[in-house]
C-alpha positions as CSV (number, residue, x, y, z in Angstrom):
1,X,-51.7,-77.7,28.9
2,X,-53.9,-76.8,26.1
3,X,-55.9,-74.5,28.0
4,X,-53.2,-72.8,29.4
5,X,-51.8,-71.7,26.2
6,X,-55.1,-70.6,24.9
7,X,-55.4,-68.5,27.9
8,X,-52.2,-66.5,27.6
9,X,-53.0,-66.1,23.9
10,X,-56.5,-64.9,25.2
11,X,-54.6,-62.5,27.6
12,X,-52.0,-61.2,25.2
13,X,-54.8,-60.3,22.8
14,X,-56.7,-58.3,25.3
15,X,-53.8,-56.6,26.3
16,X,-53.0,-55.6,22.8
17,X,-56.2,-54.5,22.0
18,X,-56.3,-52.2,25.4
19,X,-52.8,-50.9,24.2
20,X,-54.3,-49.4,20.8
21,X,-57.4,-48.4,22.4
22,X,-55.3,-45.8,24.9
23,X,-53.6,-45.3,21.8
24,X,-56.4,-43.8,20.0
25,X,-57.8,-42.1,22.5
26,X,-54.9,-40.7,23.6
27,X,-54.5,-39.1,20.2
28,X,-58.0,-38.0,20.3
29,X,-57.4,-36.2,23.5
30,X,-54.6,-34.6,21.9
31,X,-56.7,-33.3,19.0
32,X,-59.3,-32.4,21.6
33,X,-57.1,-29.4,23.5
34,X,-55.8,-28.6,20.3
35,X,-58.3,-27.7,18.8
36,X,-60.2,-26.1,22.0
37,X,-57.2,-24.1,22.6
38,X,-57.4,-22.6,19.4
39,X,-60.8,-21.8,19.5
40,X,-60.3,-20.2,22.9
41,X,-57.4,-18.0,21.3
42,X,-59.2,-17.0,18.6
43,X,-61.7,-16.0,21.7
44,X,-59.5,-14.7,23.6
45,X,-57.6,-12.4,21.3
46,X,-60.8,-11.4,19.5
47,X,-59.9,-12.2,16.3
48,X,-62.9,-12.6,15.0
49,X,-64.2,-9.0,15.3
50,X,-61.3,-7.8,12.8
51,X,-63.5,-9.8,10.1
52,X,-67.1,-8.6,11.9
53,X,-68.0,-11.8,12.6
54,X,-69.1,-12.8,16.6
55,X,-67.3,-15.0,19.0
56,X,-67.2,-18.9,18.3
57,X,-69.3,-20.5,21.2
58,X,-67.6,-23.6,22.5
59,X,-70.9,-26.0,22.5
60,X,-70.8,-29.7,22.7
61,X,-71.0,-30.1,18.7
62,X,-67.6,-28.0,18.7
63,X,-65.7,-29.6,21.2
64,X,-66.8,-32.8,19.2
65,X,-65.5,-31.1,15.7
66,X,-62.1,-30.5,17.4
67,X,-61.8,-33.8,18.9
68,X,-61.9,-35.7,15.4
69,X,-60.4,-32.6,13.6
70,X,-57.9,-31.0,15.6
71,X,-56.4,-27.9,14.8
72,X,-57.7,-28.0,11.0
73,X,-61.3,-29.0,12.6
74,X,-61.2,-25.7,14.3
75,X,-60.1,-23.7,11.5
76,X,-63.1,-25.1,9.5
77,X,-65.2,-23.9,12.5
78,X,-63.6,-20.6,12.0
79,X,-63.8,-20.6,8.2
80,X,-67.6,-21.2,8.9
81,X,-68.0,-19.0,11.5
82,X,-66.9,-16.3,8.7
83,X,-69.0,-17.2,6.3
84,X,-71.7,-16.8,8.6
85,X,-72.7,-20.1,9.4
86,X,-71.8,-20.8,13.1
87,X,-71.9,-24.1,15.0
């Protein structure tokens, strides 16, 4: 009886720490085309060349920037980007 219990308390901690895992990453996902999709705006619109400053590449260390950042992780990459210190 004992090890029954302990075994669904086993099971319902599992499942609650799967449930916050999908959680988070689903929010990092999010963040993830968020930010990308502003990059590739910025990109596509060439917004960058009004301020003389070239294209931001999308490299593995900025698609990693936007997927903790977001949208204001991008725009950091941007603000860098015009100060002339790309990613």
């Amino acid at each position: 009886m004992i090890s029954e219990i302990l075994l669904l308390v086993f099971a319902i901690a599992i499942a609650v720490a799967i449930f916050h895992l999908f959680k988070r990453l689903a929010f990092l996902v999010v963040n993830a085309i968020t930010g990308l999709l502003t990059l590739f705006l910025v990109n596509y619109f060439d917004l960058m060349s009004y301020f003389g400053a070239a294209d931001i590449s999308i490299t593995p260390a900025t698609v990693i920037i936007c997927t903790f950042g977001g949208i204001p992780g991008a725009i950091v990459l941007i603000l860098l980007a015009l100060a002339g210190h790309p990613i």
